[in-house]
C-alpha positions as CSV (number, residue, x, y, z in Angstrom):
1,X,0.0,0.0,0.0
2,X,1.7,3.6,-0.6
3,X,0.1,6.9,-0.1
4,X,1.0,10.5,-1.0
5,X,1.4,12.3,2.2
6,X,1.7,16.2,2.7
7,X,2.9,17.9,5.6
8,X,0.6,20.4,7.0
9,X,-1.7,20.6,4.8
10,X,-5.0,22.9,5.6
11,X,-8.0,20.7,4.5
12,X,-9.2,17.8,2.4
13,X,-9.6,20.2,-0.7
14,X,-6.4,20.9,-0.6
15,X,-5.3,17.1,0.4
16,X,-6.9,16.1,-3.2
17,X,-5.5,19.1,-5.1
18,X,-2.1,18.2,-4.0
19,X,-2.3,15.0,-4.5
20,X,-4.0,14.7,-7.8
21,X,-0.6,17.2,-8.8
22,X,1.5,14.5,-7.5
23,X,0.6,11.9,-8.9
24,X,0.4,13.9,-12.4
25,X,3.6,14.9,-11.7
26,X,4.8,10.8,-11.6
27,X,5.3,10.9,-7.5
28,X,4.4,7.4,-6.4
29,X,4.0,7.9,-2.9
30,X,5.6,6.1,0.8
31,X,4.6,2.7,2.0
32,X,2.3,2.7,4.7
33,X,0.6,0.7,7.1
34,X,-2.5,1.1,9.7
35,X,-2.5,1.4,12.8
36,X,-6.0,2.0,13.9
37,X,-9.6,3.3,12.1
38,X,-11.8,6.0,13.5
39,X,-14.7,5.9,12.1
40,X,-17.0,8.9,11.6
41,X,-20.4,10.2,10.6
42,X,-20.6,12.5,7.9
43,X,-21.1,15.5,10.0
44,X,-17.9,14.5,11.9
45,X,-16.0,13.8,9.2
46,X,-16.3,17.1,7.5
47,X,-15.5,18.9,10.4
48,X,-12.6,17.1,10.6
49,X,-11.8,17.2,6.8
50,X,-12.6,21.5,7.4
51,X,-9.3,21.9,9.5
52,X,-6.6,19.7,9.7
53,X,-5.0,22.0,12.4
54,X,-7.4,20.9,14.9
55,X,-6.5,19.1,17.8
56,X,-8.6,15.5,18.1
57,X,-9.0,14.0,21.0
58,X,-9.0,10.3,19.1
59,X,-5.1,11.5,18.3
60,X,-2.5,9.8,20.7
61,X,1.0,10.6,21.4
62,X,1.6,7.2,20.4
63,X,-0.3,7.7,16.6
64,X,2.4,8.1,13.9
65,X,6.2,8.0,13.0
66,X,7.8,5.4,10.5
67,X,8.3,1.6,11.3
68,X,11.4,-0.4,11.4
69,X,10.2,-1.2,7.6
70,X,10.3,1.9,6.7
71,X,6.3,2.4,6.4
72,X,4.4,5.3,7.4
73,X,2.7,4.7,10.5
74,X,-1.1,6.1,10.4
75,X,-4.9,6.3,11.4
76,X,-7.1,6.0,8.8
77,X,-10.1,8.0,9.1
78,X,-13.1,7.1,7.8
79,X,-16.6,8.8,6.7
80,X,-19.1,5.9,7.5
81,X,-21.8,7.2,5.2
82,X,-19.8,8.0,2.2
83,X,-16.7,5.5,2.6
84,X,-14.3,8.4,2.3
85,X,-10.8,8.4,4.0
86,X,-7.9,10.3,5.3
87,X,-4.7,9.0,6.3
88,X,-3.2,10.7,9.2
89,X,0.4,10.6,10.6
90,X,0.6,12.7,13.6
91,X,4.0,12.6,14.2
92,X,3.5,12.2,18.1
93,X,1.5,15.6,18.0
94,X,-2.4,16.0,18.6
95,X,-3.4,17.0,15.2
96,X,-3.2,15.6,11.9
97,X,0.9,16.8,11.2
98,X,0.7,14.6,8.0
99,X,-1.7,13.6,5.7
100,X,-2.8,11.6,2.5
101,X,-5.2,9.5,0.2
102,X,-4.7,6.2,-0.7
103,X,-3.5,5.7,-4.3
């Protein structure tokens, strides 16, 4: 499994536009691997996909970093109603530092 991840990135708008450049630009993405799902409703999820820079309280200290492997540890986060997900690597902090699509 690989994934395009971008640091700090604003919102889910923005998550897609940079990744749909990356990927027209040839980037192939990191190897990742899951760690945990949250599942959300809709209304959840899109205030969660409004501002990355929030603080969640279903982030961990423990939630992110890289593997021995070398993969991209991560949450995904998923919208129960429409099956839409974010990857998120916190990189030990309470927001979503990182984050990506699955490609």
């Amino acid at each position: 499994m690989r994934a395009l991840f971008g640091r700090k990135v604003c919102d889910l708008k923005e998550l897609r536009e940079l990744t749909h450049q990356a990927i027209k630009d040839g980037q192939n993405g990191q190897p990742y691997t899951i760690t945990r799902e949250v599942i959300l409703k809709d209304e959840e999820f899109r205030n969660f996909a409004e501002d990355f820079f929030k603080d969640q309280d279903w982030i961990t200290a423990e939630d992110g970093g890289v593997n021995q492997e070398g993969e991209v540890r991560c949450i995904r986060v998923v919208n129960i109603d429409t099956g839409e997900k974010v990857l998120v690597n916190t990189e030990g902090y309470s927001y979503p530092r990182y984050t990506g699509l699955e490609i």
